[in-house]
C-alpha positions as CSV (number, residue, x, y, z in Angstrom):
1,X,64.0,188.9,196.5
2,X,67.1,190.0,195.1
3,X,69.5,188.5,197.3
4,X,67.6,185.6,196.0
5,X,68.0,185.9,192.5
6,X,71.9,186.6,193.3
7,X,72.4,183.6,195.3
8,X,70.5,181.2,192.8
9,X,72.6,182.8,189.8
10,X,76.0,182.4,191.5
11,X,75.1,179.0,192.0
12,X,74.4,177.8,188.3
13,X,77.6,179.8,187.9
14,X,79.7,177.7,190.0
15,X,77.9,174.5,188.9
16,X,79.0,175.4,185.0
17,X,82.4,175.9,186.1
18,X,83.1,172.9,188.2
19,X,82.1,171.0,184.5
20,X,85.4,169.2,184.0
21,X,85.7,168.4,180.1
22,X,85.6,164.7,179.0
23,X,89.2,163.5,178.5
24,X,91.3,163.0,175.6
25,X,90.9,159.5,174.4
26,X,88.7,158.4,177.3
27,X,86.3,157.4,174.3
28,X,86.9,153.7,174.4
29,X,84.3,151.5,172.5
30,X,83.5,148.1,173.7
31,X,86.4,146.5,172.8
32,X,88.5,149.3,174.0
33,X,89.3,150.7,170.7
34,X,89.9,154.3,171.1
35,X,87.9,156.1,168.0
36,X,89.2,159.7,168.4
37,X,92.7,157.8,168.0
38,X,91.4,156.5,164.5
39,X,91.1,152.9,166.1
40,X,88.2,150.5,165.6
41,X,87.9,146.9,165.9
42,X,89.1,144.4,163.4
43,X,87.7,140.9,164.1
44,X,90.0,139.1,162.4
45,X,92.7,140.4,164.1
46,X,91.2,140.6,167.1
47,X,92.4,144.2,167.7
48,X,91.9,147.2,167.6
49,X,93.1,148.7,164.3
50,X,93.7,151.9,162.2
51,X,92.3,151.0,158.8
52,X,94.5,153.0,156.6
53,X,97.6,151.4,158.7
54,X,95.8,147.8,158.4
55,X,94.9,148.2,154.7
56,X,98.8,149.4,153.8
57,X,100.3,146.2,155.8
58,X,97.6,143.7,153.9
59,X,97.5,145.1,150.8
60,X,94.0,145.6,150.3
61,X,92.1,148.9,149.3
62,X,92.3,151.8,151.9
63,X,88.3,152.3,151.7
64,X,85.1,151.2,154.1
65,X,84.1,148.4,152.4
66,X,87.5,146.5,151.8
67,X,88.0,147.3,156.0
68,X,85.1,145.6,156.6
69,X,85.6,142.5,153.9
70,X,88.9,142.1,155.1
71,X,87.7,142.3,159.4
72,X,84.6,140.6,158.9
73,X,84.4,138.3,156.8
74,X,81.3,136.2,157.1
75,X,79.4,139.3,157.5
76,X,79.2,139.7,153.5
């Protein structure tokens, strides 16, 4: 019984360990944006975007709801 219990236990220990971390910007959306990057899609671009980058170059507001006026805008 207890050889048992230590083979079973050194098992689930060797299955957590050989858990290999997600990696660092493998996190790409449907469009391939890559969100821990800060990038999301911008339709009328068609690209992905960082919206405090976008909103400097256009000249509009650096909030949510300017981002999405400005990327989408027939979704008003």
């Amino acid at each position: 019984m207890r050889l048992a219990l230590v083979v079973v236990a050194s098992l689930l220990a060797a299955a957590a360990q050989a858990q290999t971390p997600p990696l660092v910007g493998g996190d790409r959306d449907a469009h391939g944006c890559i969100g821990s990057a800060g990038y999301t899609w911008c339709a009328r671009e068609a690209q992905c975007v960082r919206p405090w980058e976008l909103a400097a170059s256009r000249g509009f507001a650096n909030t949510p709801r300017a981002f999405r006026r400005w990327c989408f805008p027939a979704r008003r």
